[in-house]
N, C-alpha and C positions, 0 to 999 in steps of 0.2 A: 627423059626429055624435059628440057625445062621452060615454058611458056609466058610470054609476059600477055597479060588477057585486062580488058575491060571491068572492072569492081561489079559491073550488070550482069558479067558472067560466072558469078562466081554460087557455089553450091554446094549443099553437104557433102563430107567426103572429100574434097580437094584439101592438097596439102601446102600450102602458108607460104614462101621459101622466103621473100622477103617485101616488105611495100613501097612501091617507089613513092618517095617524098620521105622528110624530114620526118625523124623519130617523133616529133613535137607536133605532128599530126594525125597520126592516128592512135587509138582509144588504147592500143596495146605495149604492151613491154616486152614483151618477146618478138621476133621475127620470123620464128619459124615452126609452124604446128596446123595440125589438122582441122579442118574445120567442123565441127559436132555439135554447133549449139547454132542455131537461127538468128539468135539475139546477137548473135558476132560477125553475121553479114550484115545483121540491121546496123549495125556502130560502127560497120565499114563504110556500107553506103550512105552515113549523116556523117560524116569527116571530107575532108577535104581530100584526101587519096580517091587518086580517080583509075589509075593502074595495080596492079601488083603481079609478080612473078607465083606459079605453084612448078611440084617437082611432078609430072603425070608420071613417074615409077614410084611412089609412094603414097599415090592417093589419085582423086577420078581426075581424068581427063573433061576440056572442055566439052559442052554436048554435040551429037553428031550432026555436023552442016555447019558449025559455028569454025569459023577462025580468029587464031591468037595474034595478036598484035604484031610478035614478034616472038623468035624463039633461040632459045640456048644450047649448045654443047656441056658444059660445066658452069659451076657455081663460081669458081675464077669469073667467068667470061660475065656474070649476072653483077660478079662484086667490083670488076673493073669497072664496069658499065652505070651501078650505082652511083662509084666512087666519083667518077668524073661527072657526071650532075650534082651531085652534094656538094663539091669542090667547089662548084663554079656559084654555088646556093649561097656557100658561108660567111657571114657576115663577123669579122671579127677587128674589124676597124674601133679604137678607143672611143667610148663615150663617156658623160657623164654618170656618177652613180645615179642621181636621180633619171635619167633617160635607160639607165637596164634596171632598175628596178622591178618595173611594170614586168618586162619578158620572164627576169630571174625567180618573178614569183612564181609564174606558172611553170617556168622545169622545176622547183622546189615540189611545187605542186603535184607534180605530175612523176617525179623522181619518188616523191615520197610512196606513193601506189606502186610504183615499180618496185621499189623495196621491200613492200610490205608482200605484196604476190611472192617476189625471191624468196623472203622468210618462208611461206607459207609452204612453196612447195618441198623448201628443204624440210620444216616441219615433216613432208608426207612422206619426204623419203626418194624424191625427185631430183633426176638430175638437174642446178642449175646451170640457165641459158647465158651463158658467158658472151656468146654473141648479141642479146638484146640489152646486156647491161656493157657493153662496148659502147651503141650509139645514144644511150643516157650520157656514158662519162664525154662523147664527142660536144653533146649539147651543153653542157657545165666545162667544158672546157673552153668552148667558144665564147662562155659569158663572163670566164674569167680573165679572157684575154679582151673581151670588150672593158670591163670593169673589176680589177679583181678582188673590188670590195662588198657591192652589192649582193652578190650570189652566198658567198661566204659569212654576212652579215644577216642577211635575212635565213640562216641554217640554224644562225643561235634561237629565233625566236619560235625554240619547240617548247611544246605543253610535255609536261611529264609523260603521260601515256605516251607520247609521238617517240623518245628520246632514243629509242633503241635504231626505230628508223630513220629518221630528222640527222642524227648522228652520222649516219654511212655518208648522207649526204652530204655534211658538212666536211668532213676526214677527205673525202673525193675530193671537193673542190680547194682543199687546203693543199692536200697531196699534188694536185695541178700547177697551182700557185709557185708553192715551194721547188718543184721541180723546174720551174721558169726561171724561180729563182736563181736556181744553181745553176742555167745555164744548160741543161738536159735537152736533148735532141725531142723532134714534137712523139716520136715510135715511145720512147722513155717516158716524156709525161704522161700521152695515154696511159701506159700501163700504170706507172704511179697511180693515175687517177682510181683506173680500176682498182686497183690493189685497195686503193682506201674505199673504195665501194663496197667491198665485199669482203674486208678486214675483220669483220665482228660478224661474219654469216653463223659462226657456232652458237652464239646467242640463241639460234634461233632453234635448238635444241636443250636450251636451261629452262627449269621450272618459270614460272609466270612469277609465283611466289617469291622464288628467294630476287627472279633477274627486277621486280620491282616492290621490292622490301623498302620501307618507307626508316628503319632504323638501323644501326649496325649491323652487317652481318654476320653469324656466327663463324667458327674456324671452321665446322662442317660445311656452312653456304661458301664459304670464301672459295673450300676445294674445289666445289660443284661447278663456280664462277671460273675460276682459274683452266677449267678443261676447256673452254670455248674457244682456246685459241687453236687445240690439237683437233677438236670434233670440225672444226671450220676445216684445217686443213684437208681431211679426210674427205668431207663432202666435196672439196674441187678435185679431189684427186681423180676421183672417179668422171672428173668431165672430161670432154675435149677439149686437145689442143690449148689446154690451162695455161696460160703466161706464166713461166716460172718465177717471175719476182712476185706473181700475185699468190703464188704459193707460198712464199717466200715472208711476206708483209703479211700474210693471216698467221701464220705459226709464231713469228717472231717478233710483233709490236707491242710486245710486253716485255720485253729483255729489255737491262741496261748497263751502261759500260761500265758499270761497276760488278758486274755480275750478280748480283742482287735479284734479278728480276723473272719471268717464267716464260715457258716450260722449262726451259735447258740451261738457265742460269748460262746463258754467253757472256760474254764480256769482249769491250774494246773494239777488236777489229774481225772477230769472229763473226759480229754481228756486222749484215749490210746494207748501205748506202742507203739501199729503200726501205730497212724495219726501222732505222735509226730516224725517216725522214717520218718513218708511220709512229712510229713512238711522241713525237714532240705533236704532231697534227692531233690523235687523239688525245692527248691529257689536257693540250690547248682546248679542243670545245667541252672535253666532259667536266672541267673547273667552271668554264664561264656558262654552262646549263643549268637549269634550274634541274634538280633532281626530289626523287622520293624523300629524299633524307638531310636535304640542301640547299640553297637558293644559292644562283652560279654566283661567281667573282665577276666584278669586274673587269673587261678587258683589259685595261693600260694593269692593272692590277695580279693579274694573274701573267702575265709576260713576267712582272719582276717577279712574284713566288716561284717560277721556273728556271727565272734566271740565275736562282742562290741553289737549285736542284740542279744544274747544270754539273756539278763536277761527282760524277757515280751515275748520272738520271739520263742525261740526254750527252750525244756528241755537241760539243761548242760549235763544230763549223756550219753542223746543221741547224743548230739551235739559231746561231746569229741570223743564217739565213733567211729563218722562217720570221724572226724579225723582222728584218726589211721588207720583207712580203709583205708582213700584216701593216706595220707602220711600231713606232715606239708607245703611240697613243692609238690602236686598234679603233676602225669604225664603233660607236657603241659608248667610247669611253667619255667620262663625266669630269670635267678637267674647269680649272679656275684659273682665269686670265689675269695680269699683270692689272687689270684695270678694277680687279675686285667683280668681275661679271661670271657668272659660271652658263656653260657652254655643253654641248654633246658633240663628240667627232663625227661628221659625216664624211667625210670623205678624205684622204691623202692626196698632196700634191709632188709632183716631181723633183720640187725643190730638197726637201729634207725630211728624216723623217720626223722632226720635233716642227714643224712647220702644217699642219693639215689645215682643213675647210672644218670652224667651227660654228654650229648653230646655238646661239649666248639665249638667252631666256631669261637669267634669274640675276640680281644687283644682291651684290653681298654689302652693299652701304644703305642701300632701302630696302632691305628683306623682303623682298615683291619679287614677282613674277614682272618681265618688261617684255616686253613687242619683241617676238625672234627676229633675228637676223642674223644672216650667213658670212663670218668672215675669215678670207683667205690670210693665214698668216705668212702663205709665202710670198703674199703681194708687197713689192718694195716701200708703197707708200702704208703698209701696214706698220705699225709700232707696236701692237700689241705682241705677248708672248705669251706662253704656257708657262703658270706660277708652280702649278703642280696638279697632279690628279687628288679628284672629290669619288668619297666612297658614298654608292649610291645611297646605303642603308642611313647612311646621316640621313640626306633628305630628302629621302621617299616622295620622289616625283613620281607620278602614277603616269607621267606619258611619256616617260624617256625613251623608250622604243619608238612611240607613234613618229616622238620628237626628228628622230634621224630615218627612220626609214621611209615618214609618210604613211605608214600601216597603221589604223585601230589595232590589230593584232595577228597574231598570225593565219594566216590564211589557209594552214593544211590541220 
């Protein structure tokens, strides 16, 4: 029997099934698990969930004299019943990037812990919760369709230690993106999303050592590297009800149509729809990342190095795709205007993609630093253009992140 009961009534022993309210309020990444530690009704009761559903044939019923709010037949009848409150919750109407930034940091935030818990358990040998990392990809999904620059822009700004998880998160909300792109039904994106969430879960089975080696890796580490995509598979295998494209997108975002690529050396059209859409998501943020052995590329910058790896590396129709998602000039990118002014991309407009919202800073006629300001190149009475992209290492601006995103730094 399934119960939906008051968070005042809740006790060791009772079993989890799920919380009513948004994944982005309460302290957990999973949805469904027993309760055994005190400190987890105490992090229930300071959150803003004031209900939640348990299963009473898997753990204690409410205590005797107490009644449950309301009660279930099946987990269908708990998940419809969710669904159609969360529906009526989501907010996915266009905003500005500056106005999702503030929300996008905290699912960054908060996706990142969920990530790191996912690693952990698979470390132990634990089935992952496929169902807690569904209403993560809901929540970055909805931020991409409010802005689908800010969420994806503020994923690049991981610390080396962070990159392994910082990463899922970034692949997810690209794999979202891209999938809109293409036009994909919203059943499809979710799962895209997933898939790139949980793309790189074998990692979480490679040495510490070699997965953050600060210099080349040997052809011994390379092999130990190269299994992460087969041990990832293996661990969903054994879950439930695993989305088979997200089976799919962990074994196979390492292939390329040229055949070239691993485990299984595919090629063309062997390989599908969604590892070819996981292939170009992940090389996109692990270039423009700051790594052990690295410092990222620039974004406008690492699109064209991709775009000459395009014939053997990546499918073209997905590659262009994932273009016009990002923009030709990606959030991020350090670009010099027609007027001799250099600028950072904040944001993309609907006009074009060689048209974005730049914030100018710096006069390449008075070598100074000048008073920001934001200007829309798709605005009619604009004249200015984009001369060409500036590579950041010329000159080492120490706040060109802060510059576009508003951020000191990154915040997970």
């Amino acid at each position: 029997m399934l119960k939906r009961i008051n968070v005042n009534q809740l006790t060791l022993g009772m079993h989890l099934t799920e919380f009513c309210g948004s994944w982005m309020e309460h302290p957990f990444w999973r949805t469904a698990f027993v309760l055994t530690d005190a400190t987890d009704i105490e992090a229930i009761l300071a959150s803003s969930i004031k209900e939640v559903w348990i299963d009473c044939e898997k753990g204690l019923d409410v205590a005797a004299g107490e009644t449950a709010v309301s009660e279930a037949e099946s987990e269908a009848q708990v998940e419809a019943e969710l669904k159609l409150v969360a529906d009526g919750q989501r907010q996915i109407a266009p905003v500005s990037a500056a106005a999702e930034i503030e929300r996008a940091t905290k699912i960054c935030q908060q996706a990142k812990q969920a990530v790191v818990s996912m690693f952990e358990e698979a470390r132990m040998g634990n089935t992952v919760d496929v169902g807690g990392a569904e209403l993560l990809v809901e929540e970055i999904s909805d931020s991409v369709s409010r802005n689908p620059g800010a969420l994806i822009s503020l994923a690049r700004l991981k610390t080396v230690d962070d990159y392994t998880y910082m990463h899922s998160v970034a692949v997810c909300a690209m794999m979202v993106a891209l999938a809109k792109q293409l036009g994909l039904d919203e059943a499809q994106t979710r799962s895209a999303g997933l898939a790139g969430l949980l793309h790189d879960l074998g990692k979480a089975l490679m040495p510490m050592a070699v997965l953050n080696k600060p210099g080349k890796l040997t052809d011994a580490e390379f092999t130990i590297i190269k299994s992460h995509p087969v041990e990832g598979h293996k661990m969903l295998l054994v879950g439930v009800n695993v989305d088979p494209m997200v089976l799919d997108v962990c074994l196979h975002h390492h292939e390329k149509t040229d055949g070239s690529g691993y485990p299984r050396g595919l090629k063309g059209d062997e390989i599908s729809l969604f590892s070819k859409m996981g292939a170009v998501c992940d090389v996109y943020d692990a270039i423009t990342s700051n790594r052990p052995y690295k410092l990222g590329w620039d974004p406008a910058e690492s699109l064209r190095k991709m775009a000459e790896w395009t014939s053997g590396h990546f499918d073209p129709t997905v590659f262009q795709a994932f273009v016009k998602s990002m923009g030709i000039y990606p959030v991020g990118s350090l670009v010099r205007l027609t007027s001799g002014r250099i600028g950072v991309v904040v944001e993309q407009t609907a006009k074009s993609l060689t048209t974005p919202r730049i914030k100018v800073f710096f006069s390449t006629k008075s070598n100074m630093r000048i008073l920001p300001q934001v200007i829309d190149l798709s605005h009619p009475d604009t004249s200015e253009k984009i001369a060409g992209r500036e590579d950041p290492a010329k000159w080492h601006f120490p706040d060109l992140n802060e510059l576009w995103s508003g951020l000191p730094k990154a915040p997970w």
